[in-house]
C-alpha positions as CSV (number, residue, x, y, z in Angstrom):
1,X,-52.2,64.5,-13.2
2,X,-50.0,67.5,-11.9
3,X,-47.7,67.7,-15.1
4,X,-47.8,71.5,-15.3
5,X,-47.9,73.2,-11.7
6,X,-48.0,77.0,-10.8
7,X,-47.3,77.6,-7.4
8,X,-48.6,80.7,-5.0
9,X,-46.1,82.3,-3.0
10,X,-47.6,83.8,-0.2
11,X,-46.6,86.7,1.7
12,X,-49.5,86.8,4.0
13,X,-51.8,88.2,1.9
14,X,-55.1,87.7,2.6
15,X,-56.6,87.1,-1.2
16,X,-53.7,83.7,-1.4
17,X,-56.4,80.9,-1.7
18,X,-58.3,83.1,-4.4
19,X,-55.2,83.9,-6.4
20,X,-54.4,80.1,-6.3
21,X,-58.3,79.6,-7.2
22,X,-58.2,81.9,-9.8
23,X,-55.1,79.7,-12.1
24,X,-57.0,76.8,-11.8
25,X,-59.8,78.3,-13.0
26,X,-57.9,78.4,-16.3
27,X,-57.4,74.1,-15.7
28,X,-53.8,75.1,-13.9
29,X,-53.0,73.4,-11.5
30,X,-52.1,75.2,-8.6
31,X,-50.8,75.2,-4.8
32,X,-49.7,77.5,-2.4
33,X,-46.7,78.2,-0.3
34,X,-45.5,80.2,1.9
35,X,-42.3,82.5,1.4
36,X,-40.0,80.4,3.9
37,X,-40.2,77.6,1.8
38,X,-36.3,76.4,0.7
39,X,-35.8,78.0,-3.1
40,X,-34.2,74.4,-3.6
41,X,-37.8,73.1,-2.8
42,X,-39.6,75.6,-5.6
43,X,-37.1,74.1,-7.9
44,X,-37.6,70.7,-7.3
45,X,-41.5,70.7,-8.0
46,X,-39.9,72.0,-11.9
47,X,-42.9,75.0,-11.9
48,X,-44.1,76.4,-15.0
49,X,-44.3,79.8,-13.4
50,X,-45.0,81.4,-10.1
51,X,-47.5,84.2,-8.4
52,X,-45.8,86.8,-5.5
53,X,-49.0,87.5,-3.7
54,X,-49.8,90.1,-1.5
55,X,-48.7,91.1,2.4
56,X,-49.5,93.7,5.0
57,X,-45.9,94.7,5.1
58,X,-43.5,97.1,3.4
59,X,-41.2,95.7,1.5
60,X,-38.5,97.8,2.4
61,X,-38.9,97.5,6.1
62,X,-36.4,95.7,8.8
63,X,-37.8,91.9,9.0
64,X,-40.2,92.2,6.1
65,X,-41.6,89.1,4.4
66,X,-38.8,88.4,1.4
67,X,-37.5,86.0,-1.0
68,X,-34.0,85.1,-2.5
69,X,-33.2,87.1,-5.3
70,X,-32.3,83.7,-7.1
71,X,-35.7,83.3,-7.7
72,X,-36.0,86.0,-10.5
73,X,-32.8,84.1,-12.1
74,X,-34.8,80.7,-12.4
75,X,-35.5,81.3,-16.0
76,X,-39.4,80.7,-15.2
77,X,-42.5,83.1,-15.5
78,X,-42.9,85.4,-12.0
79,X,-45.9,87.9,-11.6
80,X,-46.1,89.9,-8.8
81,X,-49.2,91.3,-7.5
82,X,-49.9,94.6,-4.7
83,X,-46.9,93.0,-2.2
84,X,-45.4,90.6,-4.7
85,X,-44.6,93.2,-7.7
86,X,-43.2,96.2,-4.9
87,X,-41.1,93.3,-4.0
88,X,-39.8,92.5,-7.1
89,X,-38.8,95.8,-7.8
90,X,-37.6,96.5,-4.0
91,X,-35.3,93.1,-4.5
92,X,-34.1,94.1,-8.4
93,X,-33.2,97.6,-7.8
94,X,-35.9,99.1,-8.1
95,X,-37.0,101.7,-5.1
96,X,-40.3,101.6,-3.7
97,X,-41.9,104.0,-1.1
98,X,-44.8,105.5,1.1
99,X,-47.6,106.7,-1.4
100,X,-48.7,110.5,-1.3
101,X,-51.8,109.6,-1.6
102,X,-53.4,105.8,-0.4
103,X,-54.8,104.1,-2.9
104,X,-57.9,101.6,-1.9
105,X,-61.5,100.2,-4.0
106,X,-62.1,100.2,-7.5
107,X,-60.0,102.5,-9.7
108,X,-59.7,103.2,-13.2
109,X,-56.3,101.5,-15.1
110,X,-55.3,102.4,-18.4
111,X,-52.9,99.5,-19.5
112,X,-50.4,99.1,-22.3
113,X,-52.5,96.5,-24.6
114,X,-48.9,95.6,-26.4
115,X,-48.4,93.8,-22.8
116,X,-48.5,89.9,-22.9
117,X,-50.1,90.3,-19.6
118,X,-53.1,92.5,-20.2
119,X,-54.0,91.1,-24.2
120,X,-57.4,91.3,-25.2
121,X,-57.7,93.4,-22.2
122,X,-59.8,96.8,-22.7
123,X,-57.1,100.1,-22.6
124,X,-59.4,101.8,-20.0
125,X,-60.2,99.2,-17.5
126,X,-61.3,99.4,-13.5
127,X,-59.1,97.1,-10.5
128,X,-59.0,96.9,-7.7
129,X,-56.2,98.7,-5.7
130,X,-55.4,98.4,-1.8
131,X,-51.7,100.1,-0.9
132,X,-49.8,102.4,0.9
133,X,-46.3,102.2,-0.9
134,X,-46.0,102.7,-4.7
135,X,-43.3,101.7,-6.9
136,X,-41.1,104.9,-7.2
137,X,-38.9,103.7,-9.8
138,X,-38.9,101.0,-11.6
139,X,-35.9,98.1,-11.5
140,X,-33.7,98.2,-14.4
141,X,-35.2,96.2,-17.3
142,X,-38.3,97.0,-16.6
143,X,-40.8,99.2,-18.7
144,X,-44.4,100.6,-17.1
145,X,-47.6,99.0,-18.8
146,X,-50.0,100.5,-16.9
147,X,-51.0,103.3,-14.7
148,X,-53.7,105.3,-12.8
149,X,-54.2,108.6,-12.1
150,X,-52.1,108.3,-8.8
151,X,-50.0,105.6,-9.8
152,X,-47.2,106.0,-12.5
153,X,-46.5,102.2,-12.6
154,X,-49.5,100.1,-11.7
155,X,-48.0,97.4,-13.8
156,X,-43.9,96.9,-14.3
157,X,-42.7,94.2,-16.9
158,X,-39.1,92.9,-18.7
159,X,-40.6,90.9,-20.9
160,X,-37.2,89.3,-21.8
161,X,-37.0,87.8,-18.2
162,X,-40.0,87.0,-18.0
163,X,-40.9,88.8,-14.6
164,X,-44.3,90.8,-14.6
165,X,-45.6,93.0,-11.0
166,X,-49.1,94.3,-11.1
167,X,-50.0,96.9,-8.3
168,X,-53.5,95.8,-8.5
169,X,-55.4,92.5,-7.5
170,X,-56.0,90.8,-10.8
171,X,-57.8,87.9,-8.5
172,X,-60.3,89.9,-7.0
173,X,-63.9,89.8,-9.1
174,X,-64.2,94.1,-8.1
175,X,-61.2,93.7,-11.1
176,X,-63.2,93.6,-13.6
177,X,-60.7,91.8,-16.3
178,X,-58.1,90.5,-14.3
179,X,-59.2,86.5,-14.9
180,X,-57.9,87.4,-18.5
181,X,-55.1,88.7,-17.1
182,X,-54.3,85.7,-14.9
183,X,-55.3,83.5,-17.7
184,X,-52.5,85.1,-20.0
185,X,-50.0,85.1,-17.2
186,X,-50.5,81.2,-16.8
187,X,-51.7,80.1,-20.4
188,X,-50.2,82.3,-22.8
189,X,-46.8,84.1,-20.7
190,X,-46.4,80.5,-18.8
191,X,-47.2,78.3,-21.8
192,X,-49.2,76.0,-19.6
193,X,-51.8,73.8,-21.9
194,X,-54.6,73.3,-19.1
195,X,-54.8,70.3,-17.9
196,X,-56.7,70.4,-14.9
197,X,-59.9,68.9,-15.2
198,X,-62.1,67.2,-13.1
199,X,-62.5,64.3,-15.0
200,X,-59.2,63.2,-15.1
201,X,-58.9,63.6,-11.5
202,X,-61.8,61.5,-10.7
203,X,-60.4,58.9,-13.0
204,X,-56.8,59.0,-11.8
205,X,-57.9,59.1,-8.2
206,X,-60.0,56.1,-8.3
207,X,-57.4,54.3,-10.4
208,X,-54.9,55.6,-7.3
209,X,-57.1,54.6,-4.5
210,X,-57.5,51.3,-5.8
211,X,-53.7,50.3,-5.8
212,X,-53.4,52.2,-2.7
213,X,-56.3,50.4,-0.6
214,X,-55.6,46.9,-2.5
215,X,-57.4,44.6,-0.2
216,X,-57.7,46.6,2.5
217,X,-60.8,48.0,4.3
218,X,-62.0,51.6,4.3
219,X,-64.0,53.3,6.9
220,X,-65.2,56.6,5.8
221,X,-66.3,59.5,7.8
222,X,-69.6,60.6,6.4
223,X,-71.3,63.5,7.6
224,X,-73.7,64.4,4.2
225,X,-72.3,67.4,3.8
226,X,-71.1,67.8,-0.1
227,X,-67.2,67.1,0.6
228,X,-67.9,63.8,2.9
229,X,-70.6,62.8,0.2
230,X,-68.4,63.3,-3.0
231,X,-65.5,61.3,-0.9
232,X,-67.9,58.6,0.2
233,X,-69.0,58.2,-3.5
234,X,-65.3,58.4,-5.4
235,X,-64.3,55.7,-2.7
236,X,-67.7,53.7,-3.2
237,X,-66.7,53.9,-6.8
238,X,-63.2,52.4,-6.4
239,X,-63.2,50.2,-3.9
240,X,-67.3,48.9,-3.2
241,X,-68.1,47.0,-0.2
242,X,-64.4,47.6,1.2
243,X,-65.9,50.6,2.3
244,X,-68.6,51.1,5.5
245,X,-69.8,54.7,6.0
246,X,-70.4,55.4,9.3
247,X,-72.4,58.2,10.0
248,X,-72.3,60.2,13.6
249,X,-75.4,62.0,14.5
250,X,-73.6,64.2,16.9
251,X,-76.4,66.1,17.7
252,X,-75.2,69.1,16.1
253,X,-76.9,68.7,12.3
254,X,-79.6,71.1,11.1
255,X,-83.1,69.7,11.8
256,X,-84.2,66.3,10.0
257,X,-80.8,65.9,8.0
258,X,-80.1,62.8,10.4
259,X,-83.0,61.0,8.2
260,X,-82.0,62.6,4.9
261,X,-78.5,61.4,5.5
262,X,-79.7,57.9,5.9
263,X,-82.1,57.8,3.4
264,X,-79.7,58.7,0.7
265,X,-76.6,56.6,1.8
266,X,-78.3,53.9,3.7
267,X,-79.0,50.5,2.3
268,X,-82.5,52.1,0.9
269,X,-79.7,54.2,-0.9
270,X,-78.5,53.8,-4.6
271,X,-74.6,53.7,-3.4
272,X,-72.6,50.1,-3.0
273,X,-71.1,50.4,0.3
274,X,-71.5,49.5,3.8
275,X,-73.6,52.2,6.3
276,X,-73.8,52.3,9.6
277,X,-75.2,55.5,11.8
278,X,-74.4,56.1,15.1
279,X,-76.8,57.9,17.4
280,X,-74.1,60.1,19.2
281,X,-76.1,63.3,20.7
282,X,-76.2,62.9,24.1
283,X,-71.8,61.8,24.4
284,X,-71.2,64.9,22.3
285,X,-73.5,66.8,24.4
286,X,-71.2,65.9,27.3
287,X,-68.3,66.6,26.3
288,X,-69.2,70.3,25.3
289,X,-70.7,70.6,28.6
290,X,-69.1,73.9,30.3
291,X,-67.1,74.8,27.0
292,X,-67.1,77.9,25.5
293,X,-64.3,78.4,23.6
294,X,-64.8,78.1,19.8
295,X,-61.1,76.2,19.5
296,X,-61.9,74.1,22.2
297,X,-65.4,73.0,20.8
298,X,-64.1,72.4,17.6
299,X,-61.1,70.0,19.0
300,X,-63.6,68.6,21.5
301,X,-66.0,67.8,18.4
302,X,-63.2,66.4,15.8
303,X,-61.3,64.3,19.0
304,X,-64.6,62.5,19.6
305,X,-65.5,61.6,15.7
306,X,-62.3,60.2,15.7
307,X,-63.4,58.4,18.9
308,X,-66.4,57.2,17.7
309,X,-64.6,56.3,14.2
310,X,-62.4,54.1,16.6
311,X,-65.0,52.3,18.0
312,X,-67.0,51.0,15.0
313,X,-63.6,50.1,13.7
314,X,-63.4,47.5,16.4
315,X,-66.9,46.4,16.1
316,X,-66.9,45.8,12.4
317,X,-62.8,44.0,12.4
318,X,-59.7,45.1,11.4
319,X,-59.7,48.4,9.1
320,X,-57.1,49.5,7.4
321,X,-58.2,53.7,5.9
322,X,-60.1,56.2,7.4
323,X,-61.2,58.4,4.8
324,X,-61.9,62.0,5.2
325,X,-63.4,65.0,3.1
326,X,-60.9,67.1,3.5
327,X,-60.7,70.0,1.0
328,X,-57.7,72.4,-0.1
329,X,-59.7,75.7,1.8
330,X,-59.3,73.8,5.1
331,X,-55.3,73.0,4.4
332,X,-54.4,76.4,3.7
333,X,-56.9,77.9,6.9
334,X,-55.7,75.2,9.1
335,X,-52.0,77.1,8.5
336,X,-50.7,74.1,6.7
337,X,-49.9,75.2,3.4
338,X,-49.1,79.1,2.6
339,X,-47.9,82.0,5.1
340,X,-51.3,83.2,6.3
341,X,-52.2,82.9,10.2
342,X,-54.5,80.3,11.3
343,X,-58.2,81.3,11.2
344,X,-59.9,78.5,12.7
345,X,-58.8,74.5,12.8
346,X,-60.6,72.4,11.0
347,X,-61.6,68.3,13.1
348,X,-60.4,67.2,9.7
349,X,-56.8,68.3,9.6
350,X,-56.2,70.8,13.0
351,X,-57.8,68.5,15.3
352,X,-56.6,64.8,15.0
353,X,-56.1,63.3,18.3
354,X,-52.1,62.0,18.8
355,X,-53.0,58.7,18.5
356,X,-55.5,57.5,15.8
357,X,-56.8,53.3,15.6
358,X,-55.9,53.3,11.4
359,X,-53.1,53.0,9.1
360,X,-53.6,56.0,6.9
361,X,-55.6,58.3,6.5
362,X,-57.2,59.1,2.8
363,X,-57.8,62.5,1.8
364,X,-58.8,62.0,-1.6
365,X,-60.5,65.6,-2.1
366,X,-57.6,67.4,-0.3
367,X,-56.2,68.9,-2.6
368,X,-59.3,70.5,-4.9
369,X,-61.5,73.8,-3.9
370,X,-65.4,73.7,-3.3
371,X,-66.5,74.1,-6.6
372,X,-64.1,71.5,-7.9
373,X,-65.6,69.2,-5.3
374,X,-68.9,70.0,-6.9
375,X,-67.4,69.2,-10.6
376,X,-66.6,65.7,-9.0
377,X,-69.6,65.3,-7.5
378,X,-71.1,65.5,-10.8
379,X,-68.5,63.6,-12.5
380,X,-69.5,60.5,-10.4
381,X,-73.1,61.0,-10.9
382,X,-74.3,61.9,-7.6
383,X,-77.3,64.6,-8.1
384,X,-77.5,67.8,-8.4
385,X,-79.3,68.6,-5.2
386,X,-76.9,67.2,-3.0
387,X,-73.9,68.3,-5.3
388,X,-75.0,71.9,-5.0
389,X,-76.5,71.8,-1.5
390,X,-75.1,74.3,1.3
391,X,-71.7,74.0,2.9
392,X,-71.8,73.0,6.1
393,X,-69.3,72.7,9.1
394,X,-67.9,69.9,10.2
395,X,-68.3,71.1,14.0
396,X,-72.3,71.4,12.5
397,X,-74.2,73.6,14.6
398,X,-71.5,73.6,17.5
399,X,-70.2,77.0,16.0
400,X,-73.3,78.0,15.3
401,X,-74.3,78.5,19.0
402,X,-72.0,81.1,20.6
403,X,-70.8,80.1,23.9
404,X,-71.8,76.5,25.7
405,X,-73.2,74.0,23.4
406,X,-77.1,72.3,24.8
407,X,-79.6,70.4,24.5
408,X,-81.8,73.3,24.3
409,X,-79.6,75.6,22.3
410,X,-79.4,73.0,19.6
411,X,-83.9,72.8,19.7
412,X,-83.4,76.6,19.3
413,X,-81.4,76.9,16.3
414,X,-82.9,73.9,14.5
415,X,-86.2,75.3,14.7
416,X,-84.8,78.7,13.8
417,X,-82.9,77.6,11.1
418,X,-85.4,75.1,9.2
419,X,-88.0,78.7,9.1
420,X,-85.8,80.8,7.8
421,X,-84.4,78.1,5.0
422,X,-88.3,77.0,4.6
423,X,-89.3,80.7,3.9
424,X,-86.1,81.2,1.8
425,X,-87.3,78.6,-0.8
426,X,-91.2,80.0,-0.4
427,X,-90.0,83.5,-1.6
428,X,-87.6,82.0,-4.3
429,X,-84.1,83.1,-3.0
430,X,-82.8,79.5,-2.6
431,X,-80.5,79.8,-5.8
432,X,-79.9,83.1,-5.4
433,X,-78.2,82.4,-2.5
434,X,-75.1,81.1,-1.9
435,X,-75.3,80.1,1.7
436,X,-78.0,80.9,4.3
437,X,-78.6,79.6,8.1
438,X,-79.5,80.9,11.6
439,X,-77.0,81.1,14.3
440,X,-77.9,81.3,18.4
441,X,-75.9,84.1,19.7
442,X,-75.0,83.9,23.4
443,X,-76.6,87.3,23.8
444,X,-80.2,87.4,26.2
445,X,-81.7,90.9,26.4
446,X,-85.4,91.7,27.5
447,X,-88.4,91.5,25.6
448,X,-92.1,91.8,25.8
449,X,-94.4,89.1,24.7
450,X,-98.1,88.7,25.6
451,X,-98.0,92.0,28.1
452,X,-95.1,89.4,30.1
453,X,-91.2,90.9,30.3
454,X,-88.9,88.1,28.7
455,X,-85.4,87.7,29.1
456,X,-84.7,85.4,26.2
457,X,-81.8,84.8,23.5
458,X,-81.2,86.6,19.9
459,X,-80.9,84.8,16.8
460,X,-78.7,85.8,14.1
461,X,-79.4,84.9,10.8
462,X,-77.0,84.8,7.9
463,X,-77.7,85.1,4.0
464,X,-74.1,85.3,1.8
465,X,-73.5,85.9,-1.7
466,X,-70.1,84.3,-2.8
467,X,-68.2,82.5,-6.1
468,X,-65.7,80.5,-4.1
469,X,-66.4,81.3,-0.4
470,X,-63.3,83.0,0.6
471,X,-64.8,86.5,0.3
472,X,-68.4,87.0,0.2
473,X,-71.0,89.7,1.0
474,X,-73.9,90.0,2.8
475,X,-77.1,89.3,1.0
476,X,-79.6,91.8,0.5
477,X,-82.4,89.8,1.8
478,X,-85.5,91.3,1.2
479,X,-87.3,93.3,4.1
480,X,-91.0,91.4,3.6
481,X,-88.9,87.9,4.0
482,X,-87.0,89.0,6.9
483,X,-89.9,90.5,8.1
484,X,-91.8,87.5,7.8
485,X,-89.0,85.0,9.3
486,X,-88.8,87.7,12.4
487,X,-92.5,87.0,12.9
488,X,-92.6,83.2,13.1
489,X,-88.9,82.6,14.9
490,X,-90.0,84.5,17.8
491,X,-93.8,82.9,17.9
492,X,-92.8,79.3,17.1
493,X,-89.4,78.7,18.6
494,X,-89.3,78.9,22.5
495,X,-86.6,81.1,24.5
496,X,-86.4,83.5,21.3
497,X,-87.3,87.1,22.0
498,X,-84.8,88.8,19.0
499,X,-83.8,88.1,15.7
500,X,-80.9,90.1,14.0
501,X,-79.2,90.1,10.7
502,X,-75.8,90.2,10.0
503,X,-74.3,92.4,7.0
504,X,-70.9,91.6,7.7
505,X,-68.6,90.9,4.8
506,X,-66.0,88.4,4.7
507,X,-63.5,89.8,5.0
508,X,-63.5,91.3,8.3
509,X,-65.6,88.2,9.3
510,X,-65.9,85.0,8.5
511,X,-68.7,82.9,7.3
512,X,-69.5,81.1,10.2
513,X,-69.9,82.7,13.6
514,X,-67.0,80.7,15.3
């Protein structure tokens, strides 16, 4: 499948999962690495071209991020973007420096149409810039084709080598043209055909999995969420009755989804496989007992699926896979792929006990992005509601209570959470929004409720509009809903005396609240 491959370079930037999301959006296949990796490695995976992202560095500092100069002499595409293209020039002999005047938001661009890079582009357009250093002069070779009002070379090329640097961030969506520009880096300046499509994959993959599991059996962690469900289904597909779903009710889903899970997967279910749920709550509940660390919850949580996983295995014979829903997002957040710190682990790839009860573990989504997970989804059939149904966390609503993890917390923020999604749908936000859900923060203050002083707990709820959930914003929820949602948390949930709304972008924050 991966006959043409771009690859991401990544100097710590924090836009590296949406530049590498934004090539494949033009069918490109694309994966990320970090700027340590051996040039003899880049050479080896034969790129069509490759993408110098951003840093928080300057390039011309002691110990900053850098690259072998070799890698402008591979005879391949390079574009460098912010970081990336002051590098390029820094490395070529170029001379970049500390800006007079900072550059940061949206910004007008006139660009050099002539530009292989910015065809079909308008000559007036508005990016998105975010630097300190400009590029004082360019390296030899290299012409300017583009520039703003307080930047003389927002875009450097030498078309003959092939090497392009773009101050801007074409990947952003506050740049208003820069897919087209990324599509003519990797389509047009790259000569890359496009084909990445999810069709192909889900046919190659089941093909793959097939010779891979041969006789064997498969157990499958299935939590409903859209990434276990799509896995579940492309292994259901390929290998049948091989595979047994076993579903952990850890206590920690939103309220009801135990039954909905079952109901759709279980042998009422349309799906050939084997299912098997396992009423988990109160072991879970113990082992979170006294822990308030978010790291430490979300080890505690992935150590003890694997646990459970270990178990069934035993009761149901020898098994051979465990299979996983895994996506790219978690890889590169997990600090496994690329040079960005670790933002959280994910039970799925940071928190694997040292010794797991299976041969191999299958991670047949691993390497796609959410929406390509839904693109499967529908590729295999499964429908649309469950396709396009909200992310959820592995770790479920044990990072959605700040602090210890109870019994009672987990009443509070089910209850919460089912009003505010039931009163979403009544006002007709649902598909407006991209992701929605209460939180219980760890935070009591006091409160008055029928002429009595309380001393209760805030709930924080969450509303996010996002493409590909690596940045989003906060929602603009109307007041009458939130209003409305205010009113019947704090009269039908018990031990709820506040209810806040969080406007918090991501980035600083994340989606989740640990």
């Amino acid at each position: 499948m991966k006959k043409e491959l771009v690859i991401v370079i990544d100097f710590g930037g924090q836009y590296n999962q949406l530049v590498a999301r934004r090539v494949r959006e033009c069918n490109v296949y694309c994966e990320i690495y970090s700027y340590k990796t051996d040039l003899e490695k880049i050479k080896s995976m034969n790129p069509k071209g490759i993408i110098l992202t951003g840093g928080p560095s300057s390039c011309y500092e002691e110990g900053a991020a850098s690259c072998s100069p070799e890698l402008f002499g591979m005879g391949i595409p390079i574009l460098g973007l912010c970081y990336g293209a002051q590098l390029m020039m820094h490395i070529l002999g170029g001379r970049v420096e500390r800006a007079a005047v900072r550059e940061y938001g949206r910004t007008e661009v006139d660009v050099d149409t002539s530009s292989p890079l910015f065809s079909d582009v308008a000559p007036h357009t508005v990016c998105w810039m975010s630097h300190f250093d400009y590029i004082a002069q360019m390296a030899p070779g290299f012409r300017a084709a583009a520039a703003t009002a307080d930047c003389p070379v927002a875009a450097a090329e030498c078309a003959e080598r092939q090497l392009y640097a773009i101050q801007f961030h074409p990947e952003v969506l506050h740049t208003a043209e820069g897919s087209k520009m990324l599509y003519n880096f990797v389509r047009r300046i790259c000569g890359c055909s496009g084909d990445w499509r999810m069709d192909s994959f889900v046919e190659e993959n089941i093909k793959a999995i097939r010779e891979k599991v041969g006789g064997g059996r498969v157990l499958c962690a299935l939590s409903g969420g859209v990434d276990s469900s799509v896995a579940a289904v492309l292994l259901s597909r390929a290998v049948g009755e091989q595979l047994t779903c076993v579903f952990v009710d850890h206590g920690l889903l939103r309220k009801n989804e135990g039954d909905e899970v079952e109901a759709v997967f279980g042998p009422k279910g349309s799906y050939r496989l084997n299912f098997i749920r396992v009423n988990a709550q109160e072991r879970f509940y113990n082992r979170l007992a006294g822990v308030e660390e978010p790291e430490s919850k979300r080890k505690i949580i992935g150590e003890e699926f694997i646990r459970v996983f270990e178990e069934e295995a035993k009761k149901i014979g020898a098994v051979d896979f465990l299979v996983q829903g895994t996506i790219y997002p978690d890889v590169v957040e997990s600090g496994l792929g690329g040079e960005s710190a670790v933002i959280k682990s994910h039970h799925n790839v940071g928190g694997l006990p040292d010794y797991v009860d299976f041969k191999e573990i299958i991670e047949p989504l691993r390497d796609l992005f959410k929406d390509e997970v839904r693109k499967v989804g529908l590729e295999l059939g499964i429908p649309e509601h469950l396709v396009f149904r909200q992310p959820f966390p592995g770790p479920g609503l044990g990072i959605r209570i700040v602090g210890e993890v109870t019994a009672e917390k987990v009443k509070i923020v089910q209850d919460a959470d089912a009003i505010y999604r039931e009163e979403i749908a009544n006002a007709g936000l649902a598909g407006e929004l991209n992701q929605y859900f209460a939180a219980l923060t760890n935070m009591r203050s006091v409160g008055v409720m029928g002429d009595e002083r309380t001393y209760d707990y805030a709930v924080a709820l969450r509303a996010v509009s996002t493409v590909d959930f690596m940045t989003a914003e906060a929602a603009p929820v109307p007041w009458e809903v939130l209003r409305k949602v205010t009113s019947r948390i704090i009269n039908e949930v018990a031990h709820v005396n506040r209810v806040l709304y969080d406007v918090t972008s991501k980035p600083p924050g994340t989606i989740e609240f640990e």
